[in-house]
C-alpha positions as CSV (number, residue, x, y, z in Angstrom):
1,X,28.6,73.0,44.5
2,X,29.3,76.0,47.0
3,X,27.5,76.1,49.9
4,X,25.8,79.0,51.6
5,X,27.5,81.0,53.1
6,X,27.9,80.3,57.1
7,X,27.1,83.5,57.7
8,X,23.6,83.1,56.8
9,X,23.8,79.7,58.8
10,X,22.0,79.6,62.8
11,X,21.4,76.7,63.1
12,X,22.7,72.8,62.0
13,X,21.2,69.5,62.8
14,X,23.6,66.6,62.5
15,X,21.4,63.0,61.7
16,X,24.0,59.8,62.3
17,X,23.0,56.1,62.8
18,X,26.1,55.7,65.8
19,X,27.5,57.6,69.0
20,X,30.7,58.5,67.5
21,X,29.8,58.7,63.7
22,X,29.8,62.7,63.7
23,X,33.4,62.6,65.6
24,X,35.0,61.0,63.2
25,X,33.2,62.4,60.3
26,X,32.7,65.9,60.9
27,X,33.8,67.3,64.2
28,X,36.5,69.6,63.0
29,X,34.3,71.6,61.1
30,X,31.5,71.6,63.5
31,X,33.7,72.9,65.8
32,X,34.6,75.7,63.5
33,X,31.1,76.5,63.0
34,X,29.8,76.5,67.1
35,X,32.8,79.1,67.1
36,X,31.0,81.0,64.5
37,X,28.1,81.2,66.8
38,X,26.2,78.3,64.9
39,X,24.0,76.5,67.1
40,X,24.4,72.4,66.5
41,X,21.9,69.7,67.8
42,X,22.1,66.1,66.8
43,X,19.8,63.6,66.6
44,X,21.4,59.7,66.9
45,X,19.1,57.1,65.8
46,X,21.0,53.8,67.4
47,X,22.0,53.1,70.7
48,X,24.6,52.0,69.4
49,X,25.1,48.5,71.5
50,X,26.9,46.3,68.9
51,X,29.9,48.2,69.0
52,X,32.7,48.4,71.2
53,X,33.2,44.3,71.8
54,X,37.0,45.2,72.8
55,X,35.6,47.2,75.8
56,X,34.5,44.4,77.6
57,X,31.2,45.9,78.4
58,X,28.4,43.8,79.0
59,X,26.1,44.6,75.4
60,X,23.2,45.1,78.1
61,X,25.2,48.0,79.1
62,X,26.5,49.5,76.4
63,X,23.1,52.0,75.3
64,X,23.8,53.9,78.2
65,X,27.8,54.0,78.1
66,X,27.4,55.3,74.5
67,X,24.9,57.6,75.3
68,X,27.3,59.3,78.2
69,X,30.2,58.9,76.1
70,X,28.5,60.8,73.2
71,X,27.4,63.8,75.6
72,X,31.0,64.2,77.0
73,X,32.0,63.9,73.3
74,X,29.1,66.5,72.3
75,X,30.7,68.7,75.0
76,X,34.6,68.7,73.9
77,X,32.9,71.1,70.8
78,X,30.1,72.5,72.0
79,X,27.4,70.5,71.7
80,X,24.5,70.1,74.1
81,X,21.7,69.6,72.3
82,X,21.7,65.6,71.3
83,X,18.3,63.2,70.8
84,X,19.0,59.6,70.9
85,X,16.1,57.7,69.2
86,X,17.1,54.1,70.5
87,X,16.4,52.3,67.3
88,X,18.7,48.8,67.9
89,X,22.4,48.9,66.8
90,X,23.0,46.6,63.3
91,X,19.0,46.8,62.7
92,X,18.7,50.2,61.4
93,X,16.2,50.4,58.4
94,X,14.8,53.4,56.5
95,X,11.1,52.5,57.5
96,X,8.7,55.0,57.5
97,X,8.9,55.3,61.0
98,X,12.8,56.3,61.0
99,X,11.6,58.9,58.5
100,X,8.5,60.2,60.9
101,X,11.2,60.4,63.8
102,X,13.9,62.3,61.4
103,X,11.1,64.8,60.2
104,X,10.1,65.6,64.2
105,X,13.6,66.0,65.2
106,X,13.7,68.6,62.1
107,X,10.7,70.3,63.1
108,X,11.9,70.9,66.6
109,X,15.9,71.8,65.5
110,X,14.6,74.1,62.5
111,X,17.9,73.5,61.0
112,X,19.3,75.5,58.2
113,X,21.9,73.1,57.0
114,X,22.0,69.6,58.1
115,X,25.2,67.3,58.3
116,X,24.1,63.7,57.3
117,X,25.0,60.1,56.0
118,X,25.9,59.0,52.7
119,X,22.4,56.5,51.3
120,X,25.1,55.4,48.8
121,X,27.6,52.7,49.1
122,X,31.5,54.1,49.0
123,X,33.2,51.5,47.4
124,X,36.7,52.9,48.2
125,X,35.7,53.3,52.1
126,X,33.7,50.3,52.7
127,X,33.5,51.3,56.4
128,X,31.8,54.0,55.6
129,X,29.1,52.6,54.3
130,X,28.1,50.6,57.1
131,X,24.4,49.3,56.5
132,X,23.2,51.7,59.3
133,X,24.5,54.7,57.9
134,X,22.8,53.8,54.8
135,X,19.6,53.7,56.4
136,X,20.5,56.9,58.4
137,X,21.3,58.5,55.4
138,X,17.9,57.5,53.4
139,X,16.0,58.2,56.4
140,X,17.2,61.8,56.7
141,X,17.0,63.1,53.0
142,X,13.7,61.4,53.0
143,X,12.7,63.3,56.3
144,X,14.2,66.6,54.6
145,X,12.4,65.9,51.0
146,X,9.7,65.4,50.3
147,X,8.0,65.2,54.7
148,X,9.7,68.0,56.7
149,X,8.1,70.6,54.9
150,X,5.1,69.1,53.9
151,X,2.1,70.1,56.3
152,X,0.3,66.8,55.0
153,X,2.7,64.5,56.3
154,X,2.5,63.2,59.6
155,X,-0.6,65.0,60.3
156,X,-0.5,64.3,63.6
157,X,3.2,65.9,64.4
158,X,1.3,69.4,63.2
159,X,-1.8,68.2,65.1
160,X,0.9,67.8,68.0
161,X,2.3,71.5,67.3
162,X,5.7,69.9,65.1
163,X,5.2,72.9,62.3
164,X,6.7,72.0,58.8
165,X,10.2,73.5,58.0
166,X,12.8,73.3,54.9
167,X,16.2,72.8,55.4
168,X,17.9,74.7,52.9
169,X,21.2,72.6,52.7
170,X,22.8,69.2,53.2
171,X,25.6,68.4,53.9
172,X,27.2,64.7,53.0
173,X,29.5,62.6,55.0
174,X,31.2,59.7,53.6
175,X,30.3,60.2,49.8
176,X,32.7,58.6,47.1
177,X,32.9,62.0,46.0
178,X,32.7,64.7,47.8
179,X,32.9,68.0,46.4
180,X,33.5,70.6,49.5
181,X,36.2,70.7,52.0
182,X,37.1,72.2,55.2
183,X,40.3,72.8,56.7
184,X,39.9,71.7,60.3
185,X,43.9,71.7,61.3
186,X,43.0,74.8,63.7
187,X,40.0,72.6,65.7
188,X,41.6,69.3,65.1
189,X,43.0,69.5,68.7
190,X,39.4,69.1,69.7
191,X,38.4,66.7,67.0
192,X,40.4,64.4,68.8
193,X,39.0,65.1,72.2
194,X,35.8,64.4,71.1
195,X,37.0,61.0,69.5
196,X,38.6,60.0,72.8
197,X,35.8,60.7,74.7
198,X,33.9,57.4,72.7
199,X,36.3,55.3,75.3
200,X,34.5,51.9,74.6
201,X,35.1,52.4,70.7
202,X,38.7,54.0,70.7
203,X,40.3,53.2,73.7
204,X,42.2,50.1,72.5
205,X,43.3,51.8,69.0
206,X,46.9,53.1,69.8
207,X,47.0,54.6,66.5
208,X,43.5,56.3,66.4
209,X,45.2,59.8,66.1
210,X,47.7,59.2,63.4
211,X,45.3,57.3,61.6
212,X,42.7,60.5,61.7
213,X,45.4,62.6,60.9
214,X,46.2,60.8,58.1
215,X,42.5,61.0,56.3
216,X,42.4,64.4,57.3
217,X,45.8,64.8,55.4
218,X,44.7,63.0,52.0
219,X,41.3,65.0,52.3
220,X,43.0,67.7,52.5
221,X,45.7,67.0,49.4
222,X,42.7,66.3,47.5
223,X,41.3,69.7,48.3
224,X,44.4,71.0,47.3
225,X,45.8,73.1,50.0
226,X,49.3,73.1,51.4
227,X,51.2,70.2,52.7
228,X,50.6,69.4,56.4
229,X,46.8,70.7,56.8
230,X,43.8,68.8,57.5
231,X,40.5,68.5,56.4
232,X,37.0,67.2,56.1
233,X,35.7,66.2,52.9
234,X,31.2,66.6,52.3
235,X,29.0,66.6,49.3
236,X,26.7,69.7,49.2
237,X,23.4,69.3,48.2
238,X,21.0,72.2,47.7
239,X,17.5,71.4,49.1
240,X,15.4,73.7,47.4
């Protein structure tokens, strides 16, 4: 499917279970669009404390590390506007109460197109289907439809002002088959920034830039453009 056109993109809201998830999955291109003059908010739902057990950070610790790490990540490409919503690392569940959080986060970002999860397991890139990122992923397309637009749901986030908006467009991370890609060779420079800057998750990978590079090459060969580009690989999905 094509997507709308960026041009009649303002804003984005990016929904990930981790600190980190939206670096490796779709930096490059949000770079390109805060470029564009897109605005971009994210909303994390984990505090993301079960990873990073090479760090040798105490787990106590590790919310808050995250958390810093993802805003100095957030500010490699542009990004400011982040909402962490603290639900436990390796518990994530699509309960209704994810869903209720998703929608208010939606209501306040009034995003056009939103960058989430896949709900459905890859079975070539297990990884990517972390249980978390499941849950993230059903949360949010729940949140999107039927509630965000609903004025009957959650009556009391309208009673609290939290007025019901459509996103138009999603955008899919991590599907089995994606169907849009982006070149991202241009921003991949600060792809990679952003990735370092999650120092208690990449810090002890010597080979986390080749490795990048190299899904960013195959996405790319399956997108068919020329030898030696990169890219990010979504599913669209049309909202309406």
């Amino acid at each position: 499917m094509e997507p709308i056109a960026d041009s009649e993109i303002k804003r984005v809201l990016v929904v990930t279970a981790h600190p980190d998830d939206s670096d490796f999955g779709a930096s490059g291109t949000l770079a390109k669009w805060i470029k564009a003059g897109i605005h971009v908010s994210y909303c994390i739902c984990t505090n993301g404390d079960q990873g990073g057990e090479e760090s040798g950070i105490p787990v106590e610790d590790m919310p808050a590390v995250r958390q810093r790490e993802q805003r100095t990540a957030g500010e490699a490409i542009g990004v400011t506007d982040i909402t962490f919503l603290n639900y436990r690392d390796g518990s994530l569940e699509p309960t209704l109460g994810l869903r209720k959080d998703i929608v208010k986060a939606i209501r306040i970002a009034q995003p056009d197109r939103m960058v989430i999860q896949s709900p459905e397991r890859n079975w070539e890139r297990i990884g990517a289907s972390h249980p978390d990122h499941l849950a993230a992923g059903e949360g949010a397309i729940q949140a999107v439809y039927p509630d965000a637009r609903n004025p009957f749901a959650f009556p009391d986030l309208l009673e609290a002002g939290f007025k019901p908006w459509r996103v138009k467009e999603l955008w899919v991370m991590g599907h089995a088959t994606p169907d849009h890609f982006v070149d991202i060779t241009e921003t991949f420079p600060l792809k990679m920034k952003a990735l370092h800057s999650h120092v208690s998750q990449t810090a002890h990978n010597k080979e986390l830039e080749d490795m990048v590079k190299a899904w960013g090459e195959r996405n790319a060969a399956l997108a068919g453009y020329p030898e030696g580009r990169i890219a990010e690989a979504f599913k669209i999905v049309n909202t309406n």
